[in-house]
C-alpha positions as CSV (number, residue, x, y, z in Angstrom):
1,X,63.8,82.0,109.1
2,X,64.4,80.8,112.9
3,X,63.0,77.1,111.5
4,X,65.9,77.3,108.8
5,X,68.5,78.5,112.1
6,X,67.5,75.7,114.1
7,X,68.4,73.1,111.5
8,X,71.6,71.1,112.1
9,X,73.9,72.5,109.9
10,X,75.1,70.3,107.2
11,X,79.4,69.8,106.8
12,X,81.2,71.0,103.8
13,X,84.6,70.6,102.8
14,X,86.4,73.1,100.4
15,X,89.8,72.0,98.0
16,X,92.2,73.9,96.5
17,X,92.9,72.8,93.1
18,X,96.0,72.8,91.7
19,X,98.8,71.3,93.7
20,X,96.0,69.4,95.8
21,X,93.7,67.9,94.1
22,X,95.3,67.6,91.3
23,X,99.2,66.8,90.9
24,X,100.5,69.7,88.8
25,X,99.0,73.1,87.6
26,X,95.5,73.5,85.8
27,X,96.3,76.6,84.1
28,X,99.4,75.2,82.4
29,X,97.4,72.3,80.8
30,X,95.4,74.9,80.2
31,X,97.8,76.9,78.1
32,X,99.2,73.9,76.1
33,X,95.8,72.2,74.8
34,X,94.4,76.0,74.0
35,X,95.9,76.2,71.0
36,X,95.5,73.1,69.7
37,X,91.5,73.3,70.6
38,X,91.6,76.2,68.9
39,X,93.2,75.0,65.5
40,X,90.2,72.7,65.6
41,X,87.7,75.6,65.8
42,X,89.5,76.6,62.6
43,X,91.0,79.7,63.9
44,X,94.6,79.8,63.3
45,X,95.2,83.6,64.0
46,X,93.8,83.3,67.7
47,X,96.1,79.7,68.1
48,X,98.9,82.2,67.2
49,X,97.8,84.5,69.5
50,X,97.9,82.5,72.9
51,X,101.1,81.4,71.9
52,X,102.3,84.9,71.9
53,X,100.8,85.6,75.2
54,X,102.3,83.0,76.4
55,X,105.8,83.4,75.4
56,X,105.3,87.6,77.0
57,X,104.3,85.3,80.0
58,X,107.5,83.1,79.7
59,X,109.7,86.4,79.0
60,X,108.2,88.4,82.2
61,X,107.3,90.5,80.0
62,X,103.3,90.2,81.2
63,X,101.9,89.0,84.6
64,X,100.3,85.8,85.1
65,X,97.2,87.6,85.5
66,X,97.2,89.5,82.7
67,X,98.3,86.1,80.4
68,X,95.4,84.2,82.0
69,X,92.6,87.2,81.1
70,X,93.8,87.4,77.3
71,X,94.1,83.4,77.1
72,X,90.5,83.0,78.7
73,X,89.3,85.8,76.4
74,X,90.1,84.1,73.7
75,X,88.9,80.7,74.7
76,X,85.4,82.4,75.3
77,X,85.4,83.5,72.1
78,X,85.7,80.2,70.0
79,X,85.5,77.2,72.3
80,X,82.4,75.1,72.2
81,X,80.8,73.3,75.8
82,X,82.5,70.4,74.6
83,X,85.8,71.6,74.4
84,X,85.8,73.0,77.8
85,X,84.5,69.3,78.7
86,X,87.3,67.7,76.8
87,X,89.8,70.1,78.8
88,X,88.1,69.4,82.2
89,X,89.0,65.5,81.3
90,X,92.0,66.2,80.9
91,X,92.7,67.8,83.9
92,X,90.8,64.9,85.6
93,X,93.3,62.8,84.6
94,X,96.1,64.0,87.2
95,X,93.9,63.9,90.3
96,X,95.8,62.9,93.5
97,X,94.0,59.8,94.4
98,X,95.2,60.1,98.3
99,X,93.3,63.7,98.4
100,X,90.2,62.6,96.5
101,X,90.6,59.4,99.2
102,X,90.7,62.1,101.6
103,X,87.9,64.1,99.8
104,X,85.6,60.5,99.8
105,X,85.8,60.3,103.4
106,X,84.3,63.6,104.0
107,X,81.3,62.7,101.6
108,X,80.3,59.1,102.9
109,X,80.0,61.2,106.4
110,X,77.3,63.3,104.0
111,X,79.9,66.8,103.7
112,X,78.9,68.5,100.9
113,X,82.6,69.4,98.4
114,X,83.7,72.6,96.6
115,X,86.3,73.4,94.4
116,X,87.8,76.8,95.9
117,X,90.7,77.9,93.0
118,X,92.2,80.5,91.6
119,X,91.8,78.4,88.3
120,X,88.9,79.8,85.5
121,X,85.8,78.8,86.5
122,X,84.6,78.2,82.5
123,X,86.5,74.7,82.9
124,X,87.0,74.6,86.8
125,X,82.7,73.7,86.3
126,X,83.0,70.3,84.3
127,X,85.5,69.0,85.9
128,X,83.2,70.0,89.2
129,X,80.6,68.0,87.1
130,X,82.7,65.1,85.9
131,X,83.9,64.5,89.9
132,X,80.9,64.4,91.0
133,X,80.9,67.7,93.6
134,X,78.4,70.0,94.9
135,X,80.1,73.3,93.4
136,X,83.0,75.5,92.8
137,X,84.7,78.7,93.8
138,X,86.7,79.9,91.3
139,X,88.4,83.0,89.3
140,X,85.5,84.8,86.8
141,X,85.8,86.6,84.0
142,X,85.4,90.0,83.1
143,X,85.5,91.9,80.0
144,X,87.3,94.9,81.6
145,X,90.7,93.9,82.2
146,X,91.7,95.9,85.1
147,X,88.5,93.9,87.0
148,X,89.7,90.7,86.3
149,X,90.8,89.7,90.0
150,X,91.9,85.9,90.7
151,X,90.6,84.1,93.3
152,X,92.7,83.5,96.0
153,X,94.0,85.0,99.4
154,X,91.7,87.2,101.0
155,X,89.3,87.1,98.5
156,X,88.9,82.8,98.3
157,X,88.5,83.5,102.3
158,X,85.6,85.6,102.3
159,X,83.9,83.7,99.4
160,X,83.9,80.4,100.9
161,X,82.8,82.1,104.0
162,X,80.1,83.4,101.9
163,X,78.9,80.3,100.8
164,X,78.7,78.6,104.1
165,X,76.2,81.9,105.2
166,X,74.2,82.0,101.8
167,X,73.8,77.7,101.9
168,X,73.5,77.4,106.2
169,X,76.8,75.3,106.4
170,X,79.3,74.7,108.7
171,X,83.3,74.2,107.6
172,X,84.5,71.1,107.5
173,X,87.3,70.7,106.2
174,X,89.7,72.7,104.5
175,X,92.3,71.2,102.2
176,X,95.1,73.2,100.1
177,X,98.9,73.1,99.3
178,X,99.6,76.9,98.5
179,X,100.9,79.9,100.9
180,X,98.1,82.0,98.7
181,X,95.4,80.0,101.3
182,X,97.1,81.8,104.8
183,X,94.2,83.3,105.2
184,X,91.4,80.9,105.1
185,X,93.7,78.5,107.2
186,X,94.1,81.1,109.8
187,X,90.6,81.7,109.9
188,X,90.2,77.7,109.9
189,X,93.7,76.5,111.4
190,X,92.3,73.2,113.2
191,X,90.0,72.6,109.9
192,X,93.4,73.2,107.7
193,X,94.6,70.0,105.6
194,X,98.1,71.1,104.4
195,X,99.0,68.8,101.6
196,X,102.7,67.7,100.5
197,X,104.4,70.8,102.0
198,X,107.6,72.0,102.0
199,X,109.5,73.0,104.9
200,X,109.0,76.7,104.1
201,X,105.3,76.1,103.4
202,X,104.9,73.8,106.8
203,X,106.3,77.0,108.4
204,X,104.4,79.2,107.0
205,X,100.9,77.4,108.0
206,X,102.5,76.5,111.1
207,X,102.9,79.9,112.0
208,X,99.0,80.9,111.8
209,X,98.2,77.2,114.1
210,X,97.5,74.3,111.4
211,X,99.1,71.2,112.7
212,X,97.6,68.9,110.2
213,X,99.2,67.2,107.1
214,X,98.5,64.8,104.1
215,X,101.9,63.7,102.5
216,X,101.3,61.8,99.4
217,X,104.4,59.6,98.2
């Protein structure tokens, strides 16, 4: 145990998904290929049904939360491995090249990189897989609704500080586009990568003491 203290601890870097490392919003990808994959599972009711949860989504009439649990139930239900592969490609495709450039860096210095998302981790894996990174923090499921928390805020904070006890790492970098992440920044303001902010965002992460910025034309 005091062997395994002494040992240099190795760097890890930790980036948000949507909005960072990928230009636009996993989830809604998510919700428009469901029901197509799911059509090609031969199961027409269950198409019809995400497009209903979806539209109580559109109408307010449901939260976020509660559209993402009944869509992900479903998925779990008839997708194949492959199909949450073929979704994880697709999400591939709109990585930010600056913040995987960014990401890069961190690795050739021999950082470790984790995914850290409020995205499902049933295709928030692959795409781990298909990029090449060491592992991912992300929203699970549960079959009790009311359980079904997502992570981010608090809860993203203390699992990536988790992590770094459980594997004996050290933060390197933190990277991440959304207000939601206040409170791993101001755990980690001088480790904090801010990407493409607004003014009310810049503010906002100001305000707890990160000063650093990646603005990707």
């Amino acid at each position: 145990m005091v062997e395994r203290l002494q040992e240099p601890l190795k760097g890890a870097t930790f980036v948000d998904l949507d909005g960072t490392l990928i230009s636009g919003n996993s989830t809604h990808i998510f919700m428009k290929r469901l029901p197509r994959l799911l059509l090609k599972r031969r199961a027409p009711g269950a198409a019809i049904c995400t497009l209903w949860q979806t539209w109580l989504r559109s109408m307010r009439i449901i939260s976020h939360r509660k559209m993402k649990w009944h869509l992900t139930k479903t998925a779990r239900r008839h997708l194949l491995e492959t199909d949450w592969e073929d979704l994880a490609d697709t999400i591939a495709q709109s990585v930010n090249t600056h913040v995987a450039d960014l990401i890069e860096s961190r690795r050739r210095l021999g950082c470790l990189t984790y995914i850290a998302t409020a995205a499902i981790e049933e295709y928030t894996l692959p795409l781990c897989h298909r990029l090449g990174y060491d592992g991912v923090i992300a929203t699970k499921f549960t079959d009790d609704i009311e359980e079904f928390a997502e992570m981010k805020g608090v809860a993203k904070h203390e699992a990536i500080d988790n992590l770094l006890m459980q594997e004996n790492l050290r933060l390197e970098s933190f990277i991440t586009d959304h207000p939601d992440d206040l409170p791993t920044a101001k755990a980690y303001p001088y480790l904090t990568v801010v990407v493409n902010p607004s003014q009310k965002t810049a503010d906002q992460f100001r305000e707890v003491g990160v000063t650093r910025y990646l603005i990707c034309e």
